[in-house]
C-alpha positions as a Markdown table, in Angstrom:
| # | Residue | x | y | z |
|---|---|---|---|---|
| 1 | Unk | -1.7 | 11.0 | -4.5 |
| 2 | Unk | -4.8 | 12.1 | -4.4 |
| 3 | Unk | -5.4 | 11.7 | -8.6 |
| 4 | Unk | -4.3 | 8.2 | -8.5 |
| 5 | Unk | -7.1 | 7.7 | -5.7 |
| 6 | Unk | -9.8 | 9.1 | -7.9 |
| 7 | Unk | -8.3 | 6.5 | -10.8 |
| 8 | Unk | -8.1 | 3.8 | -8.6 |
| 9 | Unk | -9.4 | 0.2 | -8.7 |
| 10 | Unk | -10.9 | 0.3 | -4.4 |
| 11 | Unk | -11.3 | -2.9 | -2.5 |
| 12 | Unk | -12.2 | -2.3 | 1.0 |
| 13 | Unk | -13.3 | -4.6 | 4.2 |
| 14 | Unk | -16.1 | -3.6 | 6.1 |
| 15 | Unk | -17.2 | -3.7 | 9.7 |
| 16 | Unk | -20.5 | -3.3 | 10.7 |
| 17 | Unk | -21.2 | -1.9 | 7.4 |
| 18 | Unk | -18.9 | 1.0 | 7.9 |
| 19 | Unk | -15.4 | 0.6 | 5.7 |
| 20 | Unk | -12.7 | 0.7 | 7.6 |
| 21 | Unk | -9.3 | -0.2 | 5.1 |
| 22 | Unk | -9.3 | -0.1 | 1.8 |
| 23 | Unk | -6.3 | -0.5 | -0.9 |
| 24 | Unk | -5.9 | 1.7 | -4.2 |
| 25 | Unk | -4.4 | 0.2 | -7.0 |
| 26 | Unk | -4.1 | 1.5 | -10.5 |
| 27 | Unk | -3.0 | -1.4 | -12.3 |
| 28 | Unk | -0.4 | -3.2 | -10.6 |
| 29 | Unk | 0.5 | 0.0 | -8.3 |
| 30 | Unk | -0.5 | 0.7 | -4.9 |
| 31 | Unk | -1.5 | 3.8 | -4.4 |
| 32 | Unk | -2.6 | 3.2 | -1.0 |
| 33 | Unk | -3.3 | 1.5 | 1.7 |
| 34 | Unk | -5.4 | 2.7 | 4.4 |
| 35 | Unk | -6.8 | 2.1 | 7.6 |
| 36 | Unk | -8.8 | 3.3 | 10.6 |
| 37 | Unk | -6.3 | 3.9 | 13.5 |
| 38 | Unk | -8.7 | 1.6 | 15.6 |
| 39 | Unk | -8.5 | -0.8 | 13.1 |
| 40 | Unk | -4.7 | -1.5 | 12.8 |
| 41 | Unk | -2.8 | -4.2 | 13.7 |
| 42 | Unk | -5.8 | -6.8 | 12.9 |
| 43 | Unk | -4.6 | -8.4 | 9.6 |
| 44 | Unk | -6.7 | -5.8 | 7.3 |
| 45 | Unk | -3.6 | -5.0 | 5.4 |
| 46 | Unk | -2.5 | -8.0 | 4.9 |
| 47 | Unk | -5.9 | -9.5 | 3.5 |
| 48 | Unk | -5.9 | -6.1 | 1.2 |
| 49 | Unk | -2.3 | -7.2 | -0.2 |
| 50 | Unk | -3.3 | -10.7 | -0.5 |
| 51 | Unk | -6.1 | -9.6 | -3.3 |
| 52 | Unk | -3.8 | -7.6 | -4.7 |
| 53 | Unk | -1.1 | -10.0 | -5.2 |
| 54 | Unk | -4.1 | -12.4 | -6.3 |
| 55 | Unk | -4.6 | -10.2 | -9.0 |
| 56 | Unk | -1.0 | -9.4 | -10.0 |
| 57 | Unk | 2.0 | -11.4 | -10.3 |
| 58 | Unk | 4.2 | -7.8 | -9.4 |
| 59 | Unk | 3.7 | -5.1 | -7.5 |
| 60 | Unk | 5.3 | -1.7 | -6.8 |
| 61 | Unk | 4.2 | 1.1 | -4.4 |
| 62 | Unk | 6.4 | 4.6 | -3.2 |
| 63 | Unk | 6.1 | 4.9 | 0.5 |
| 64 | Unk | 8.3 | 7.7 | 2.9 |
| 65 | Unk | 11.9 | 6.5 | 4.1 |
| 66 | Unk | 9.7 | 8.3 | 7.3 |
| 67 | Unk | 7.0 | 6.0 | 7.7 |
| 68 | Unk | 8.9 | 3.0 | 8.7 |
| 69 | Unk | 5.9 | 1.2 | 10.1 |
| 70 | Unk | 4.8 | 1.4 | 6.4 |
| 71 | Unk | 8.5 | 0.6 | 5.3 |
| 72 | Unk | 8.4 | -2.7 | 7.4 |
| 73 | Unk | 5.3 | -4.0 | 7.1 |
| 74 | Unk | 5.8 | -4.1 | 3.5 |
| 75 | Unk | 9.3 | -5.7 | 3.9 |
| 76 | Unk | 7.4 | -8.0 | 6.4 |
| 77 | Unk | 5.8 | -9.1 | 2.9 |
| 78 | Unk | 8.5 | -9.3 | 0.7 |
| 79 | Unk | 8.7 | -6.4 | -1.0 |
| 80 | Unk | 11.8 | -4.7 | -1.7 |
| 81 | Unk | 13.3 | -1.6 | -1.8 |
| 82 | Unk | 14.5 | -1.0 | -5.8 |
| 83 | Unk | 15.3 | 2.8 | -5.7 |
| 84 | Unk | 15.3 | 5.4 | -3.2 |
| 85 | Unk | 14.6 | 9.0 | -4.6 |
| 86 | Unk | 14.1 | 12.6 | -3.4 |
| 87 | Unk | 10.5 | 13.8 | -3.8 |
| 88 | Unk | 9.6 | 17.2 | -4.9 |
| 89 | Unk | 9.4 | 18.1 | -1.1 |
| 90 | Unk | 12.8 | 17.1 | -0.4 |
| 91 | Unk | 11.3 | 13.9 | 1.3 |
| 92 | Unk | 13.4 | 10.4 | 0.9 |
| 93 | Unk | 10.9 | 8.0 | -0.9 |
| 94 | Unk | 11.4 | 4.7 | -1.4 |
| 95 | Unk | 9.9 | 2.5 | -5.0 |
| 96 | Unk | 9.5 | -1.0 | -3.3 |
| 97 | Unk | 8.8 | -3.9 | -5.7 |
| 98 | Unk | 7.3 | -7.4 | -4.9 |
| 99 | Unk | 7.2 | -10.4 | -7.2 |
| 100 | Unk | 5.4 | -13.8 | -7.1 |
């Protein structure tokens, strides 16, 4: 994860000049999506996707069978869930794709 952050294409949104979410892509992948715990649940990651799927007619991501907040919001934008897979921690990750 963190070497596909330091390749990464960043777009961010700012408040008050201080970023507080900010997607990774590297190509058409997401390598991440984040955002400040007091700054959840406001739309950021939806605007973030939106420039992504602006850019890209397909995208695909991995995110944790775990982190189902993750898992729905990304259903919650049509992505789907193409291949579920055991990670080299013996955690069940999920390759999600979403098309135009």
């Amino acid at each position: 994860m963190k070497q596909l952050m330091i390749e990464a294409e960043i777009y961010a949104v700012y408040e008050e000049e201080q970023p507080v979410a900010f997607i990774g892509l590297v190509g058409n992948y997401i390598a991440g999506i984040f955002i400040l715990k007091d700054y959840q649940k406001k739309g950021y990651g939806k605007k973030l996707l939106k420039v992504a799927q602006q850019k890209y007619s397909e995208l695909h991501l991995s995110v944790y069978e775990k982190n189902q907040n993750a898992v729905a919001f990304y259903k919650y934008q049509n992505f789907i869930i193409i291949e579920q897979k055991m990670d080299e921690n013996n955690e069940v990750e999920y390759l999600m794709v979403w098309t135009k």
